[in-house]
VOPAPA-826715 format. One record per residue: x, y, z of N, C-alpha, C, CB in turn. Coordinates in steps of 0.001 Angstrom, whole numbers, plus 500000, padded with zeros to 6 digits. Glycine has a CB too. Example, Ala and Ser with C-alpha at 12.3 -4.5 7.8 and 13.67 -1.06 7.14 Angstrom:
513190494310507800512300495500507800513200496700507800511308495527509046 512850497750507080513670498940507140512900500030507870514084499402505725 
This chain:
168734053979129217167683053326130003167394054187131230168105051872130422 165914054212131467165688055184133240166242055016134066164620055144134091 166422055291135215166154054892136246165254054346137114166363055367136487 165131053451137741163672053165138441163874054710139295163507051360139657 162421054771139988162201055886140884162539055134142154160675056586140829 163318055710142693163811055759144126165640055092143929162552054563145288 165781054944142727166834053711142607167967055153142667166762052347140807 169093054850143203170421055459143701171351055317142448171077054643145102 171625056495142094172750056418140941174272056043141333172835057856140251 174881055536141141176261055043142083177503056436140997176825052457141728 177784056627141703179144058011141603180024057132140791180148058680143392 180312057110140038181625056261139278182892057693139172181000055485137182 183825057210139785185437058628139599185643058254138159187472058305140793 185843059232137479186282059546136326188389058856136354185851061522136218 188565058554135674190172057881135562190878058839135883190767057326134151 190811060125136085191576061512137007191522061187138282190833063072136943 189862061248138565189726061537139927190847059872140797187576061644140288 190573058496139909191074058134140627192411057941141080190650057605140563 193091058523139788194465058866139514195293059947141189194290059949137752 193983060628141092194356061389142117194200061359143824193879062302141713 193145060422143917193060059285145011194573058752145202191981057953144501 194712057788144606196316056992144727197205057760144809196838056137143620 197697059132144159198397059870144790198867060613145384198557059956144726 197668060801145548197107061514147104197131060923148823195524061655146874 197411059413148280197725058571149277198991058668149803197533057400148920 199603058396148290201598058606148421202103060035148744202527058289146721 201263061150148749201576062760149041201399062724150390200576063971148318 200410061849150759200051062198152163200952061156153179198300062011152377 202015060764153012202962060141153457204139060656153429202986059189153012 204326061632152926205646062165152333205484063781153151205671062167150260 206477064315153144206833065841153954206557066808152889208587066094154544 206317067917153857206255069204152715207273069379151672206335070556153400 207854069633150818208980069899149457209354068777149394210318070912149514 209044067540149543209685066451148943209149066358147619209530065200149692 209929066007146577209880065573145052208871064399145096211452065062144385 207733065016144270206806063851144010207050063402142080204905064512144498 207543063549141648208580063887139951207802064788139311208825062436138635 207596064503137690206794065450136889205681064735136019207753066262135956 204728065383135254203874064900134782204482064165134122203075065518134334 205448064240133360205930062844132560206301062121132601206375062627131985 206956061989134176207402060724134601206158060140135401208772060837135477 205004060980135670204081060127135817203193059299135033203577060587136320 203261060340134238202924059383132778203288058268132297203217059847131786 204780057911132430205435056999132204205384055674133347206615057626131989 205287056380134921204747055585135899203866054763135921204458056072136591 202102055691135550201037055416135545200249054508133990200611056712135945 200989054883133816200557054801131789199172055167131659200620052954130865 199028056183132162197585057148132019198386057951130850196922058311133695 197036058309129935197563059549129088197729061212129774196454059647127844 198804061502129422198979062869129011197914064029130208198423062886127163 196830064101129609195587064654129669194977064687131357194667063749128618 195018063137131573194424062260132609195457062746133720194389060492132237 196378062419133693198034062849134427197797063972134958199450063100133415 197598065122134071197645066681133807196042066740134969197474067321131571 195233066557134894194086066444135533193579066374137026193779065608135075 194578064889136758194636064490138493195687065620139463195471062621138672 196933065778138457197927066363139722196938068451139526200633066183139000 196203068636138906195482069938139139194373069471139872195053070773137838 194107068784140117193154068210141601193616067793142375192261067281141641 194915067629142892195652067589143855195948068957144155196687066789143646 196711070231143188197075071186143221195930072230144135197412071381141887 194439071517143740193495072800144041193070072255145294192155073207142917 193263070884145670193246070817147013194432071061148316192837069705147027 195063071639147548196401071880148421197223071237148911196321072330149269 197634069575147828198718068660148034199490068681147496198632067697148016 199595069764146223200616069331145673201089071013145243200293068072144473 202406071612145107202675072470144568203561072338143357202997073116145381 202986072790141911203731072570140765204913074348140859202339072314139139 206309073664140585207177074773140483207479074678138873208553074659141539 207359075910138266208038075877136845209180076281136774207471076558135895 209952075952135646211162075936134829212185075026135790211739077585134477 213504075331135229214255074248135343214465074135137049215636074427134403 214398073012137459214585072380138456213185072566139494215939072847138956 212128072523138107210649072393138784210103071014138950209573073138137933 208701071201138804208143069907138778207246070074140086209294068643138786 206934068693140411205517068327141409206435068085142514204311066803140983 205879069301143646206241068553145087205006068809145996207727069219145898 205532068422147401204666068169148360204379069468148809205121067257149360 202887070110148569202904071110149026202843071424150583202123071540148405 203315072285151372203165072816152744201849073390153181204114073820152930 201575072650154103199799072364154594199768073956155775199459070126155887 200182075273155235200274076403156080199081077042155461201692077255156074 199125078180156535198157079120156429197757079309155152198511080249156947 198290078958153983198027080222152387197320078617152080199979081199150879 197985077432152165197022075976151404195442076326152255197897073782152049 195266076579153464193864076514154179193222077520153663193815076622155711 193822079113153258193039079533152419192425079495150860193327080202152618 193432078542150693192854078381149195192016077491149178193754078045148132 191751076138150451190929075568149953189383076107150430191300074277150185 189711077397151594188511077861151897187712078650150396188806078889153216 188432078996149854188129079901148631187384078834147928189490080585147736 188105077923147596187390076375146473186167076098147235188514074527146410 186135076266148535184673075693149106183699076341148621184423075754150570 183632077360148020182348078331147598181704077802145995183004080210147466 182245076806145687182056076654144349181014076588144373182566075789143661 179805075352145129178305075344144738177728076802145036177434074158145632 178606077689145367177110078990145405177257079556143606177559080989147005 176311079451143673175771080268141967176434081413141301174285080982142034 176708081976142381177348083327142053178894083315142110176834084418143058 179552081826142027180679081928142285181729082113141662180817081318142709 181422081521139922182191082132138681182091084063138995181173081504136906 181335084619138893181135086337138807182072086562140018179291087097139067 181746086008140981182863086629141869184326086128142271182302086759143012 184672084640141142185872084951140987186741085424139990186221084253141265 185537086028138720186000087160138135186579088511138892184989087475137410 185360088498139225185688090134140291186878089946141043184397090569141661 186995089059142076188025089255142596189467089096141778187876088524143593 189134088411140735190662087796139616191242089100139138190195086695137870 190184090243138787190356091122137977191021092218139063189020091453137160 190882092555140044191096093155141198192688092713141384189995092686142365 193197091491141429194520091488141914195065091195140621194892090493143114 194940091311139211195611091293138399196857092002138156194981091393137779 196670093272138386197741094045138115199284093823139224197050095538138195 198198093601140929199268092804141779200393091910141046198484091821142693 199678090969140722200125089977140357201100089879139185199196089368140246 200445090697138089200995090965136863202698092131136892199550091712136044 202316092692138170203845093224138377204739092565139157203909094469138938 203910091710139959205054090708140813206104090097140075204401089455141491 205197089628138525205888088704137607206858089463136879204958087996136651 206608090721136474207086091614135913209006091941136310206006092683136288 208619091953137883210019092271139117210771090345138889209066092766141651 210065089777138621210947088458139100211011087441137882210195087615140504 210374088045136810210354086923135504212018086420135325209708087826133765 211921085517134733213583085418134125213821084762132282214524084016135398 214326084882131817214499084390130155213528082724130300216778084086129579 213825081907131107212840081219131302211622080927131035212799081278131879 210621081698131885209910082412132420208811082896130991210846083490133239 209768083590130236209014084501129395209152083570128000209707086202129335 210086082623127788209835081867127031208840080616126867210712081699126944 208516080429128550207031079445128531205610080446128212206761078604130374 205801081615128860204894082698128666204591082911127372205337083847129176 205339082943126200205104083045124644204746082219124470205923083250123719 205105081053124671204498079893124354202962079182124427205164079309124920 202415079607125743201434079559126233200565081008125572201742079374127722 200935081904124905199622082797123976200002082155122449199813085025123982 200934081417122114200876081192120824199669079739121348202657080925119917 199883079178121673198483078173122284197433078442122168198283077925123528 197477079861123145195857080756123216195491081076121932195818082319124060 196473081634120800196253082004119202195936080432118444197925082866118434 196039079242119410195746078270118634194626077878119050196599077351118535 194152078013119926193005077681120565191809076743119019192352079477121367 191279075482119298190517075265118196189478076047118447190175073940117912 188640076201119712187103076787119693187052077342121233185726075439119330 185932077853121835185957078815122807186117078443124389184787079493122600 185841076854124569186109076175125286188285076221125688185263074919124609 188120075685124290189784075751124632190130076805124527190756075048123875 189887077850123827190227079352123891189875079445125505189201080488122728 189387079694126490189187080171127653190250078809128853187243080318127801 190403077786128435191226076855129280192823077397129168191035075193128694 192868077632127528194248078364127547194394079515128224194676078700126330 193848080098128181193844081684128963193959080969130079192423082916128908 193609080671130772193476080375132214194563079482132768192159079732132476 195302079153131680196741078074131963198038079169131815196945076533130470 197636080268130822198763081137130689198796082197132357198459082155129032 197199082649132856197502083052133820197910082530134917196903083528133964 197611081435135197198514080362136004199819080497136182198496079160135478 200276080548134992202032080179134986202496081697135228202826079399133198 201554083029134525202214084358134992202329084218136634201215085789134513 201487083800137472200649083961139152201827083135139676198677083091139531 202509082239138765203273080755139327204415082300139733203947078883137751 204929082980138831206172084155138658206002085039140112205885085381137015 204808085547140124204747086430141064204924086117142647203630086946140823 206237086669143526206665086544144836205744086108145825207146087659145222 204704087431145675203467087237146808202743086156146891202452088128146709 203020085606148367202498084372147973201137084050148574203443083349148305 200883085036148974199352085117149697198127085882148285199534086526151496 198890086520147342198421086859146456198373085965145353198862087812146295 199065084831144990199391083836144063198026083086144584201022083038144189 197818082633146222197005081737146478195533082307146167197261081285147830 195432083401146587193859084009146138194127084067144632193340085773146846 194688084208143587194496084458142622194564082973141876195294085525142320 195171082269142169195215081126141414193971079957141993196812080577141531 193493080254143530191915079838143765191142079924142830191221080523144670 190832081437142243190393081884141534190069081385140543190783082527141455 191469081260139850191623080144138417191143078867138521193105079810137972 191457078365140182190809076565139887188932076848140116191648074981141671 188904078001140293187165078118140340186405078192138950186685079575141140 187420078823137842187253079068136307186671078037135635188491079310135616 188471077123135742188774076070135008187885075271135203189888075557135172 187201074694136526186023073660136484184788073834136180185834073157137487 184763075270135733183629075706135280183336075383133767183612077052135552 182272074886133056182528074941131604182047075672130821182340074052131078 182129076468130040181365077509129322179756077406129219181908077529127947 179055078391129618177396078312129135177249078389127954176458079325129580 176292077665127008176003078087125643175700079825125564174639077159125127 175270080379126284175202081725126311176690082201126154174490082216127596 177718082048127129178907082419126680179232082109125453179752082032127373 179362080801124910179920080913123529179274081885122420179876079572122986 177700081556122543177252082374121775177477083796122061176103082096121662 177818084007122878178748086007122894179694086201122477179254086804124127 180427085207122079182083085553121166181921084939119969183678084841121853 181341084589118976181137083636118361182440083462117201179736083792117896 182827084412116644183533085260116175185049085428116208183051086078116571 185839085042115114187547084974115526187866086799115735188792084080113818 186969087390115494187674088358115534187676088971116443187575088951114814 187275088321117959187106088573118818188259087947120130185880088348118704 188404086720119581189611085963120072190944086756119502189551084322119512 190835087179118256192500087585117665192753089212118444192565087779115389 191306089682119171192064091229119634192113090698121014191082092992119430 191372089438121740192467088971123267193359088284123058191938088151124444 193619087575122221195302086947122295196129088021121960195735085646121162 196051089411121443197247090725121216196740090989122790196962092359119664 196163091264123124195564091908124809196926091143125139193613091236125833 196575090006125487197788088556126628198739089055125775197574086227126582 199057088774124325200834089140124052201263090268124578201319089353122536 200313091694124561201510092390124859201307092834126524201702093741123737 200471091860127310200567091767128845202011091275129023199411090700129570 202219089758128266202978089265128757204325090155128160202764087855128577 204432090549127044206003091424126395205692092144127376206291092312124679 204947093088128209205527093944129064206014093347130467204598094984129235 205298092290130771205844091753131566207089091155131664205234091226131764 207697090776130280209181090328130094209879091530129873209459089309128886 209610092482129705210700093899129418210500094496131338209744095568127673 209333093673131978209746094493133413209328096307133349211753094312133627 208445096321132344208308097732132486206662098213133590208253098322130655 207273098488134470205684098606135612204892099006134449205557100061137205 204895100427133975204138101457133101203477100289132447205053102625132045 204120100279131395203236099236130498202917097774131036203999098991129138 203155097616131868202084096512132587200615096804133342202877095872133714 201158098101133908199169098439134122198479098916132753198742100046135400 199288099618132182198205099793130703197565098808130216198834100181129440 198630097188130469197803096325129434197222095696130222198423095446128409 197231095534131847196180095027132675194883095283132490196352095340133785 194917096820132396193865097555131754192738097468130658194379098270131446 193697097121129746193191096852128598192727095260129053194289097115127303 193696094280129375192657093407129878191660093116130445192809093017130189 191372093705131762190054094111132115189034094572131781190030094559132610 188985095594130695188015096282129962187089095181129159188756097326128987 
């Protein structure tokens, strides 16, 4: 049905956004590194699905309330409201300019290799076993949508590895500038093609095997090759 002309569309929050309201309430009561638990015990909290859970606490994450730590003795805490959270959310502020996907390519592609050796110096057996995990995903990808969300969840968790933490925050800005982006029909229609997905998921495998063998050398080669 129309709208009348002049009539006001009312904003309805999507079951994330409000997910992330409410705990955004309880974050903002609580101190920097205090344990806010994990997606599955929020899950189990909230009885939101899975998905919804996963959603809200990455809209908390990109507003700078919450910091997710991986592997064992990770999970959701209260992130620290310092200098590196104010720049990341200055970075997220640019989203309505037009040009803002291209230039957080450009800049993504620029600190890759940073980043990709940080992880390289500090991965641990851990580490590289969520890392496989996350390109056998990307090799599962059903279609190009989820093919590009996976990519963008595996570089996440490499950026989560890397020390620098002024470099993690520009680079993983970056990523929450991606992820809310959704593919143009023009993009899909440029890959259309598995055989285009099966030579970037070998690109990411053997980023990430060099990144678990720690070999600098072959981590800029395959940065390289990623970028190209």
């Amino acid at each position: 049905m129309a709208r009348r002309p002049g009539a006001v569309q009312a904003f309805v929050p999507t079951r994330a956004e409000q997910l992330a309201l409410s705990l955004g309430e309880r974050v903002g009561a609580m101190g920097p590194g205090e344990p806010v638990g994990t997606l599955e015990s929020l899950r189990a909290e909230t009885g939101y699905a899975y998905s919804t859970v996963s959603e809200a606490v990455r809209l908390l994450r990109d507003r700078g309330l919450l910091e997710i730590r991986p592997g064992r003795g990770g999970g959701l805490f209260v992130a620290d409201r310092g200098p590196v959270v104010r720049l990341r959310h200055t970075l997220l502020g640019v989203g309505d300019d037009p040009t803002a996907v291209a230039d957080a390519v450009e800049l993504r592609q620029h600190l890759e290799e940073l980043v990709d050796l940080g992880a390289a110096r500090c991965r641990t057996a851990g580490d590289t076993a969520e890392l496989r995990a996350l390109v056998d995903e990307l090799a599962a990808a059903p279609d190009w949508p989820a093919f590009l969300h996976a990519n963008w969840a595996l570089h996440a968790r490499i950026a989560a590895i890397c020390p620098n933490a002024m470099a993690r925050a520009v680079y993983t800005a970056t990523l929450g500038q991606l992820d809310t982006t959704d593919p143009r029909p023009d993009d899909v229609a440029a890959h259309p093609d598995a055989a285009y997905r099966e030579r970037r998921v070998q690109v990411h495998r053997d980023l990430v095997e060099a990144i678990a063998g720690g070999d600098e050398t072959a981590v800029r080669a395959a940065v390289a090759r990623h970028n190209d």
